[in-house]
Structures are given as structure tokens and as C-alpha cells.
C-alpha positions as CSV (number, residue, x, y, z in Angstrom):
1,X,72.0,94.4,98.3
2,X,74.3,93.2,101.1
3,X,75.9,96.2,102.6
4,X,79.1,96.8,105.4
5,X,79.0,99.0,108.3
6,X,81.1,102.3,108.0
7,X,82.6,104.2,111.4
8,X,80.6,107.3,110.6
9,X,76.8,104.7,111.5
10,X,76.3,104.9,107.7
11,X,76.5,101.5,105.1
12,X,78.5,100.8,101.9
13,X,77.2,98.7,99.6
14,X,79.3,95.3,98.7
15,X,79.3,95.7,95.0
16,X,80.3,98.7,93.5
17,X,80.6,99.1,89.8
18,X,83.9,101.1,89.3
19,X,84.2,103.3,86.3
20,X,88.0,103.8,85.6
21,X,88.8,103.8,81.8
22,X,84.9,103.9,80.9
23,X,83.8,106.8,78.6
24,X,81.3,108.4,76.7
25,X,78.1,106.5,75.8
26,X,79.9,103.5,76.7
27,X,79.9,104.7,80.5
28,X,76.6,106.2,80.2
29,X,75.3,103.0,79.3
30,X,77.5,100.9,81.9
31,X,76.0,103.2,84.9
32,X,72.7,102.8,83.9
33,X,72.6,99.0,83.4
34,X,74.6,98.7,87.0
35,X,71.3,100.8,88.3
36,X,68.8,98.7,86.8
37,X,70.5,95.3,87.6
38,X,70.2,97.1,91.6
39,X,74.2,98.5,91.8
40,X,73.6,101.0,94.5
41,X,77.4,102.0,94.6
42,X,79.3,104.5,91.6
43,X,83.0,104.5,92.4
44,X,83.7,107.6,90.6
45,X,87.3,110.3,90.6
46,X,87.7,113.2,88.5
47,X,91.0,111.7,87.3
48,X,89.2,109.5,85.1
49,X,87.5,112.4,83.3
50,X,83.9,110.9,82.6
51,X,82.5,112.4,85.3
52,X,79.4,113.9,83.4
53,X,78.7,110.5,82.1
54,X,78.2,109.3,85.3
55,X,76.1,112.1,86.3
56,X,74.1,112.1,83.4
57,X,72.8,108.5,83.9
58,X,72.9,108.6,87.5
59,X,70.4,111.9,86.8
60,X,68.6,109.9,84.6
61,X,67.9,107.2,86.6
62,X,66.9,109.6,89.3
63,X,64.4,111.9,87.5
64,X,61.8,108.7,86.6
65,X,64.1,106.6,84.9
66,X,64.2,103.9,87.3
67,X,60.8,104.4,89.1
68,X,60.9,105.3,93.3
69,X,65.1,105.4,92.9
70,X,66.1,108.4,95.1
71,X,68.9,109.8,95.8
72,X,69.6,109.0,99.1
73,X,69.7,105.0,97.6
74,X,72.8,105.7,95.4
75,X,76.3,105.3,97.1
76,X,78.6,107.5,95.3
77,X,82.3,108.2,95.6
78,X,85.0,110.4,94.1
79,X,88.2,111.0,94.3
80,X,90.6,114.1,95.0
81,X,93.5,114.2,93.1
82,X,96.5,116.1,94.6
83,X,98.5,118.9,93.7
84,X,101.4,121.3,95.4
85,X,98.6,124.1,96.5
86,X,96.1,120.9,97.6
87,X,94.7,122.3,101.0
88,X,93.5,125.2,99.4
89,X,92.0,123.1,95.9
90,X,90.2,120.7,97.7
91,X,86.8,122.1,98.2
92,X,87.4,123.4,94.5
93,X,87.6,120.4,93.1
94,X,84.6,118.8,95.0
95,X,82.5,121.4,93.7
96,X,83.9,120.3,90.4
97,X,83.1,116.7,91.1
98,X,79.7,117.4,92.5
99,X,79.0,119.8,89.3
100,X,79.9,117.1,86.8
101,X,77.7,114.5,88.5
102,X,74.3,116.6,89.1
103,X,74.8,115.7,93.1
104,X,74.4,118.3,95.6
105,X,77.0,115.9,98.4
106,X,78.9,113.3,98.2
107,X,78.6,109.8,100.2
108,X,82.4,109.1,100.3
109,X,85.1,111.5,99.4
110,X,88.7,110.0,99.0
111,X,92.5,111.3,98.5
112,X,93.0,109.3,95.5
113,X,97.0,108.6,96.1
114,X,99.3,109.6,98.9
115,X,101.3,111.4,96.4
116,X,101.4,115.1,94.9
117,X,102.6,116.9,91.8
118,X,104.4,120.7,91.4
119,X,101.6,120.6,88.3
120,X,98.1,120.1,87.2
121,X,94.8,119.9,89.6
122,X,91.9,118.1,89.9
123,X,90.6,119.3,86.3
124,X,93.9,118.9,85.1
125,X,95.7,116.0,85.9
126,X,99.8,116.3,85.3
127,X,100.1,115.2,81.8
128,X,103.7,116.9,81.4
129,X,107.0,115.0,80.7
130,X,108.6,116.5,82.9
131,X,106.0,116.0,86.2
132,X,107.2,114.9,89.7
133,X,105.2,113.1,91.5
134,X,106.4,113.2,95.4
135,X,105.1,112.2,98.6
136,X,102.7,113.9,100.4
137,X,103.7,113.4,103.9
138,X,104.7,117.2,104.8
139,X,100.9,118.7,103.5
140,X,98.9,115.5,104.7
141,X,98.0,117.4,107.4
142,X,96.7,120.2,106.2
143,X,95.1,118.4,103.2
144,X,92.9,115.7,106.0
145,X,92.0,119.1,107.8
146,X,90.8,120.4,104.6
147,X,88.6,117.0,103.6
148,X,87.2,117.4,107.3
149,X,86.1,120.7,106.8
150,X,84.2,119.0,104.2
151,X,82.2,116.6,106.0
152,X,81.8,119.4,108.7
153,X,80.0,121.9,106.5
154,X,77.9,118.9,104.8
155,X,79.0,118.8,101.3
156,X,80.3,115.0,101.9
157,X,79.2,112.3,104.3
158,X,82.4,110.4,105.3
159,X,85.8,111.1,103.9
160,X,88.6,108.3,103.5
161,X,92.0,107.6,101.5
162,X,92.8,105.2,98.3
163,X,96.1,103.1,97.7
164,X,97.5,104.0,101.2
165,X,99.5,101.5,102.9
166,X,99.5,101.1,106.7
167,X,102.3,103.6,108.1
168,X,100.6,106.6,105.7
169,X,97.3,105.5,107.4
170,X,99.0,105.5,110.9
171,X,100.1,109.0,110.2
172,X,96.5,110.0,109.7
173,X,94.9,108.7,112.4
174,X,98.1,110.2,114.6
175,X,96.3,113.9,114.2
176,X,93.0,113.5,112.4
177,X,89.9,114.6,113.9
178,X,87.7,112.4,111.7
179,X,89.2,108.8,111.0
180,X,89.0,107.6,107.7
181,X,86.0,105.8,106.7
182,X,87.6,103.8,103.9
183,X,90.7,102.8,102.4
184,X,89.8,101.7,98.8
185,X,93.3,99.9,97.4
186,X,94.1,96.8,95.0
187,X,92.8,93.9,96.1
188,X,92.5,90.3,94.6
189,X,93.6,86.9,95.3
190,X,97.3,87.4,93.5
191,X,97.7,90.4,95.8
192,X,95.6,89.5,99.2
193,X,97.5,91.9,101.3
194,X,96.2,90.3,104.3
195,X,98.6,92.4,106.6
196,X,96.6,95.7,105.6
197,X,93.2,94.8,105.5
198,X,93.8,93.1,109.0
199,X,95.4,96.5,110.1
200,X,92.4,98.8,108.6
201,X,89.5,96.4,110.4
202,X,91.5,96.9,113.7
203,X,91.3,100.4,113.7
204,X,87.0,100.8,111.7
205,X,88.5,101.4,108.5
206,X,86.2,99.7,105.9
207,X,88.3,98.2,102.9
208,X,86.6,98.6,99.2
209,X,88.5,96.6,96.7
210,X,89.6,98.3,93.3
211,X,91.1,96.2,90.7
212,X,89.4,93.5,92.2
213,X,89.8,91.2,89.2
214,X,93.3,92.4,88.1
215,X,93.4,93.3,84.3
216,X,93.6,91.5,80.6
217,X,96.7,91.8,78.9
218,X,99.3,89.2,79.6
219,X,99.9,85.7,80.6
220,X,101.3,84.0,83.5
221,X,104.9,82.5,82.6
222,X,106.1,78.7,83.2
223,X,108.7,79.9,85.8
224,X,105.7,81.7,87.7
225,X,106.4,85.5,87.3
226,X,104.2,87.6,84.5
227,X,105.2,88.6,80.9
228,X,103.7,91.7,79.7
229,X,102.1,91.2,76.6
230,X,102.3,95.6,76.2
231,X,99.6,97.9,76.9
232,X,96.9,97.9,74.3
233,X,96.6,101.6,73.5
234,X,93.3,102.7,72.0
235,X,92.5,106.6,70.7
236,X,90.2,108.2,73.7
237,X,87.7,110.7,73.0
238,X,90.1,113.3,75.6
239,X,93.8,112.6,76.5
240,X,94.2,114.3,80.3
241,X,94.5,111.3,82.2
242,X,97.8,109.8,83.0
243,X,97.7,106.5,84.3
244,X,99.4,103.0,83.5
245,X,100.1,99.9,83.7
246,X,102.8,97.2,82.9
247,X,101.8,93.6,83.7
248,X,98.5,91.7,84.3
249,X,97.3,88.6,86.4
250,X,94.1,88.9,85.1
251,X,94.0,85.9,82.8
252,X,96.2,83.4,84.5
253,X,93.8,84.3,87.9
254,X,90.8,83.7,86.5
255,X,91.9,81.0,84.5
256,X,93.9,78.8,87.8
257,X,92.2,75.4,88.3
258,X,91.5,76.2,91.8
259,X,89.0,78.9,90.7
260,X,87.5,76.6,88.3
261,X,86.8,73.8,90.3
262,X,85.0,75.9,92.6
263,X,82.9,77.3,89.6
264,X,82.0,74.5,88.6
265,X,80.5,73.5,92.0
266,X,78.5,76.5,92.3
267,X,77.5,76.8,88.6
268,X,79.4,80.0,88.9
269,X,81.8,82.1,86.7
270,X,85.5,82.3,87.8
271,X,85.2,86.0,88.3
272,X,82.0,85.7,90.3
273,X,84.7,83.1,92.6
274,X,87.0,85.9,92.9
275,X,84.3,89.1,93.9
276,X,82.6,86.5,96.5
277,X,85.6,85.9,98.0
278,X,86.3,89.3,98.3
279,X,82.9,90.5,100.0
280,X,83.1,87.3,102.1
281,X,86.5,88.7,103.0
282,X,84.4,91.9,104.3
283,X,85.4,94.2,101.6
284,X,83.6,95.8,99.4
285,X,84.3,94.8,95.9
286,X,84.6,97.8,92.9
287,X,84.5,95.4,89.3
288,X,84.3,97.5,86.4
289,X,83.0,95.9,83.1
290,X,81.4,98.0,79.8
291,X,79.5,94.3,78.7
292,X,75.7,94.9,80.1
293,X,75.6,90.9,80.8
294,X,79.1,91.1,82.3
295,X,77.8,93.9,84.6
296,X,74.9,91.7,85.7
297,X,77.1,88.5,86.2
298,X,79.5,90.7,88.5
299,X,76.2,91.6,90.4
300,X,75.6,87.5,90.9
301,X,77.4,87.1,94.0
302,X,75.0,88.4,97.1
303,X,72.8,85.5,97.6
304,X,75.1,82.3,98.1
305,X,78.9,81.7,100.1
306,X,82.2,79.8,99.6
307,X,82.7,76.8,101.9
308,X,85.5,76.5,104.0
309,X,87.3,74.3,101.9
310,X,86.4,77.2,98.4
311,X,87.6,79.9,101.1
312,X,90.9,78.0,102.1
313,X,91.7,77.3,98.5
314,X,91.4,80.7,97.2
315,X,92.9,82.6,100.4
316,X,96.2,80.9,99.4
317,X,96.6,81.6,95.8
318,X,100.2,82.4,94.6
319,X,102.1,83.9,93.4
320,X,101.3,87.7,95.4
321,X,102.3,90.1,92.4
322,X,101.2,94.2,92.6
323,X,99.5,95.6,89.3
324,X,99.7,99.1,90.5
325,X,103.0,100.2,92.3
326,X,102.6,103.6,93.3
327,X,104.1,106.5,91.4
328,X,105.7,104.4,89.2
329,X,102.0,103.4,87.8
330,X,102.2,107.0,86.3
331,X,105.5,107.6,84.3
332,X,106.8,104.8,81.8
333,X,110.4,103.5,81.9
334,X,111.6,106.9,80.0
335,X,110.8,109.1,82.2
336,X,107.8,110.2,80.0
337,X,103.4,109.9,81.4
338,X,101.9,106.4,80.1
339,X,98.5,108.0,78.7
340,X,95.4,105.8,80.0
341,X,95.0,102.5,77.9
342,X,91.3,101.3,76.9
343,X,90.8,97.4,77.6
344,X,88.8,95.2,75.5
345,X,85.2,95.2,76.4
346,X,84.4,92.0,77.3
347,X,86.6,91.7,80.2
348,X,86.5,92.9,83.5
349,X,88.2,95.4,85.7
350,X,88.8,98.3,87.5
């Protein structure tokens, strides 16, 4: 395992297996086959509601399951989702977290969005029509002093922020105590966002890379913009989560000549191109995949490099189109939540 220096002295591994949209024995089985194949990362938050999946293999895999594994060898993240009251729900809803894996701390601990809503908390996430979803900027504060507290009295290691851009991350650092480890946001070669990993590096901010491999779904028009092909909606086992999305450059990314060529040279797949570029970027890279041989293929990407000329050719990919765009990723054109969509499960993604 290849791992990056965080600002607290402690190391994130560079492969990650994320676990959005992954449930029941589906995600039991996902977690354990990352283990096996030597994942040492679980990019976890309660939004997604499998939770006790996680924990349930992770426990496995700890009580004999995969011999000499300890805990202390297992990166794992969640996520803290945020509501009007959220300085006074955020050491609720890590013990909720904590419960629902069968871990007594956390490694990382992130504010999953730099937004609120007037409803729902970290066990339920707003579901209701009529949910808000504002800015946090006037209860950052006392939401980061509340995360601190956390590292303070042990019950996480480092704390850090998701899907914040760089003025909400310069208003952090303006009165936090402890600086945020990470900033975990979309990252792939259609949406580089060189201008924000640059300023996170400058100021020891490690960057983890969600979406990493954008999602399935729709195809890259002739004129060069996306056509959404429509969200493929399957019946979940539990309908809390709220989440979206409208467009994909999964397909026509993975499928550019650019990335093939250099596939080719290094007898590689296209999406093992795409998650070395991104480690070689220094980021940590989050794939998420249910397909056992898709989970080890994702893992394929430690022990060789891009040239210069793969590098170049990659790090100037066009167009630069965001799959996830902020609040909006949450509420359909209507007004009304998008509930969480189910992709195929032999593709990757976060």
C-alpha cells in the first residue's frame, strides 16, 4: 500500500474503496473483498445508510477473518451530515457512526457538505419536499469547534471537510484551532480542478478524490457537452437518503482515445489510467465498484507510473464538466428530493 502524509504525522492510504450507493450483502461483500485484495481505506458517511454493512465486514475481517488484520491497519472515514441544531448533534451522530461500524474511534471525521437543512439529522437525512438546504457559513464556527472537541477528547484522529471549495476552506483555517486534515471533493480528469488541489497542498490539506471515475449513465454529445441519458432508478432496500444526479462523463472519459492509448502501453484498463493519475497527482483516490474483480482491478495501480508524455496527455483532458454541483445535487428541477439511484454493477464509481 502506498500511502500520503496527513498534517496531524498520521498516513492515508492511496486507494480507498468508497461505499456510496452500496447496500446490504452487496456492500458486505464489496468491503470484505477490498480487505482481502489489501484496501486498507473505508470511505464511509451515515448519509449513505449502510453503515452496519460496513461494520459488519470490517468486524469480520477483524475478529480472525483475515488473519493478524488489526484495527489500527484499517483507515476509516465518515461523514457528518448537517442540520440547523448541528454544533450540539455532532458528537451524537459520531457515536451513531461509531455504533453502526463496531469502532470504538474514528481515523478521519469529515463535514460532509458546507451546507445545512431546517430538517432531518445525521439518522435522518432531509427527505421532505419542502427541505432547504442553506449555507452554513454563520454556524461553521461553532460546528469546527465542535468536530475539535472531537479529536480533543479521542474519539477521532484527524477531522477534515468534503466538497468544500477554497474561500469555505479559507474561512476555516481563519479561526480553527485544528486545520483540516483532508478535503475529500470530485475529482477526475473531466473536472481536474487544479486551482483547488494546488490551494489545499499549499496550506497541508491532503486531497482524497471521490467520484474519481465519474458515473455511467450518459454519453458524450458531438458538439462536446453531455446528454443525460436519465437517472436509472432501482427499488433500495430503505429510502432515507436524498442524493442525485443529472449527467455523467463516465463513459465518454473512460472511453477517450487518449486513455486508451495509454492502456494499451501499460496492459492496463482505462480506469486503472484514470485512479493512477490521480494518486500520481498526490491524492488519494476513493473508486467504488460492487464487482469483486472490478474491486481488485481498481487496487492494480500501486506498483507502476505514467510517463511524462501519459501524465501530459491525461492532465489536459476536456472538456472540465462538474457531476455534483452543490445543493442542487439534492432537489430535482421541481423543487421535489431526487431519492438515491442504484448504478449497474459492473461499473465503477463513487
Amino acid at each position: 500500500m502506498t500511502y500520503f502524509p496527513l498534517n496531524t504525522g498520521a498516513k492515508i492510504p492511496a486507494v480507498g474503496l468508497g461505499t456510496w450507493q452500496s447496500d446490504g450483502a452487496s456492500c458486505k461483500l464489496a468491503v470484505q473483498t477490498a480487505l482481502e485484495v489489501g484496501y486498507r481505506h473505508l470511505d464511509c458517511a451515515h448519509l449513505y445508510g449502510n453503515e452496519i454493512e460496513v461494520g459488519q465486514a470490517l468486524g469480520a475481517a477483524l475478529n480472525g477473518g483475515i488473519p493478524g488484520l488489526r484495527r489500527e491497519d484499517v483507515f476509516v472515514t465518515s461523514k457528518f451530515w448537517c442540520t440547523t441544531d448541528t454544533s450540539k448533534r455532532v458528537e451524537m451522530a459520531l457515536t451513531v457512526s461509531l455504533k453502526n461500524l463496531g469502532v470504538s474511534y474514528l481515523d478521519l471525521y469529515l463535514v460532509h457538505w458546507p451546507v445545512s437543512s431546517q430538517v432531518g439529522d445525521a439518522t435522518d437525512p432531509p427527505g421532505n419536499a419542502t427541505t432547504e438546504l442553506k449555507k452554513m457559513s454563520r454556524r461553521l464556527k461553532s460546528i469546527w469547534r465542535a468536530m475539535e472537541a472531537l479529536v480533543e477528547r479521542g474519539k477521532v484522529r484527524a477531522i477534515g471537510v468534503s466538497n468544500f471549495g477554497i474561500s469555505q476552506i479559507q474561512e476555516v483555517v481563519s479561526f480553527a484551532r485544528i486545520i483540516p486534515a483532508v478535503n475529500q471533493v470530485e475529482l477526475h480528469p473531466f473536472w481536474r480542478q487544479d486551482e483547488l488541489v494546488k490551494f489545499c497542498q499549499s496550506k497541508g490539506i491532503h486531497v482524497s478524490a471521490h467520484t474519481p471515475l465519474g458515473f455511467p449513465g450518459a454519453r458524450l454529445g458531438s458538439s462536446g457537452n453531455l446528454s443525460s441519458m436519465g437517472d436509472d432508478e432501482v427499488e433500495t432496500r430503505s429510502q432515507p437518503i436524498v442524493f442525485s444526479r443529472s449527467r455523467s462523463v463516465h463513459a465518454p472519459m473512460l472511453g477517450t482515445s487518449a486513455v486508451a492509448v495509454i492502456a494499451n502501453r501499460h496492459r492496463k484498463t482505462p480506469a486503472q489510467v484514470i485512479l493512477r493519475w490521480g494518486v500520481q497527482r498526490g491524492t488519494s483516490v476513493l473508486p467504488r465498484s460492487l464487482k469483486p474483480e472490478r474491486i481488485k482491478s481498481n487496487f492494480d495501480i500501486l506498483n507502476w507510473s505514467l510517463s511524462d508524455e501519459d501524465w501530459n496527455s491525461v492532465n489536459t483532458m476536456e472538456p472540465q464538466l462538474r457531476l455534483i454541483v452543490s445543493n442542487q445535487s439534492y432537489l430535482g428541477e421541481n423543487g421535489r428530493p431526487l431519492q438515491a439511484v442504484n448504478e449497474m454493477d459492473d461499473v465503477d464509481f463513487h
